[in-house]
C-alpha positions in Angstrom: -74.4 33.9 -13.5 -73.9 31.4 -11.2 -76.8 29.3 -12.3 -76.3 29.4 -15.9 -72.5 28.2 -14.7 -74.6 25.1 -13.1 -76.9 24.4 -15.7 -74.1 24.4 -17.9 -72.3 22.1 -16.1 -75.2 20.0 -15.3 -76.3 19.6 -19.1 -72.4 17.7 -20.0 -73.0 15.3 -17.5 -76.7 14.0 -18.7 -75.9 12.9 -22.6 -72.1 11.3 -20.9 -74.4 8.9 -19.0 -76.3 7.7 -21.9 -72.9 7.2 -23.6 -71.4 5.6 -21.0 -74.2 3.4 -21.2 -73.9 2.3 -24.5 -70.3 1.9 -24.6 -71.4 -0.7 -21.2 -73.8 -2.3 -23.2 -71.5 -2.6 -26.5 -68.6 -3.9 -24.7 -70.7 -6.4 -22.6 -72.2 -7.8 -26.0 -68.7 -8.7 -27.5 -67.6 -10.7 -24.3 -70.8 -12.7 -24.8 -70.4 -12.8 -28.2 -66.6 -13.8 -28.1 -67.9 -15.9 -24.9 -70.5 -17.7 -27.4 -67.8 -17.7 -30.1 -65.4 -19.9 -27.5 -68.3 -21.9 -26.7 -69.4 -23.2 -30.0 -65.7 -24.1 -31.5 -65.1 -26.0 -28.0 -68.1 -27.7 -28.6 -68.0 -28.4 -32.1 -64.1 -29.6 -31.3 -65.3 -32.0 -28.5 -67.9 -33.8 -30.5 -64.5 -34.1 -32.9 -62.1 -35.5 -30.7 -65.2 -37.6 -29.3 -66.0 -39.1 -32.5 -62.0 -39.7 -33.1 -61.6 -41.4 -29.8 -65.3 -43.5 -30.5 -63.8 -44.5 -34.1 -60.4 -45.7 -32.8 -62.4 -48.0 -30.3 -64.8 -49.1 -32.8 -61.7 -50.2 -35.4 -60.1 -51.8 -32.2 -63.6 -53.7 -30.9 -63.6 -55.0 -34.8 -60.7 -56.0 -35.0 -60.7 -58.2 -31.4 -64.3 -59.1 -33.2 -63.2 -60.8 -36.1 -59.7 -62.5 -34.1 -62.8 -64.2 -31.9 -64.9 -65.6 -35.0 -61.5 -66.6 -36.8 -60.7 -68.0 -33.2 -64.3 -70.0 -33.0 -64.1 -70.8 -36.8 -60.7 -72.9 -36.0 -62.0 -74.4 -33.0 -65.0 -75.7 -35.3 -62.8 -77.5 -37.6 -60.9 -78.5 -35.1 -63.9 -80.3 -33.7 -65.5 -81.5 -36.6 -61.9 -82.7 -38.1 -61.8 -84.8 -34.7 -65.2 -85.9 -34.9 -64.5 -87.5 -38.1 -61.3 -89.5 -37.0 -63.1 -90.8 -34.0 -65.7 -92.0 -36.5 -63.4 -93.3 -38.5 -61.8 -94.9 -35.8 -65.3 -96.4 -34.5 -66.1 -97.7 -37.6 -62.6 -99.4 -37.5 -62.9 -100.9 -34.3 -66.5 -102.4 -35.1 -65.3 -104.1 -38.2 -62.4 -105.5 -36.2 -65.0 -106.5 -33.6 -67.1 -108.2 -36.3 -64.1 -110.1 -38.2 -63.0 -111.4 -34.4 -66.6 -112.2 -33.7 -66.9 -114.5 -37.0 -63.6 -116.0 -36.3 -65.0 -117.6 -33.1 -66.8 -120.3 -34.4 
């Protein structure tokens, strides 16, 4: 009797392992799973907040962009208003030259 008692203590034990074994292998593939899950929305919010930060830069480079080209577009007048007077004035000084000159004779 004793060794049907051990064989039928024996036989619980063998399909409890298989079990076991499943409920291992179940439980492992939901951490990797949720693992995966946390790995995908942290990557898909990074490329977010990366294209947020890249957009806020681009708006500010643009914007100090355009202050430098209104900036060089005064400058130009600036110059080219000047260059004008001092042609002006040029042409002002040679025609007092020239009336001096013909009131030397």
């Amino acid at each position: 009797m004793q060794s049907l008692f051990v064989t039928n203590i024996s036989q619980p034990i063998q399909p409890s392992q298989p079990n076991f074994a499943r409920q291992t292998e179940h439980g492992t593939g939901f951490f990797v799973g949720f693992f995966l899950t946390f790995v995908f929305i942290g990557f898909v919010s990074g490329c977010f907040l990366h294209h947020k930060r890249y957009k806020k830069l681009h708006i500010k480079r643009q914007a100090e962009i355009f202050q430098e080209v209104e900036a060089s577009e005064k400058i130009q007048k600036m110059t080219s208003e000047i260059d004008q007077k001092l042609s002006s004035q040029r042409e002002q000084q040679i025609e007092i030259l020239e009336k001096i000159w013909k009131m030397k004779p």
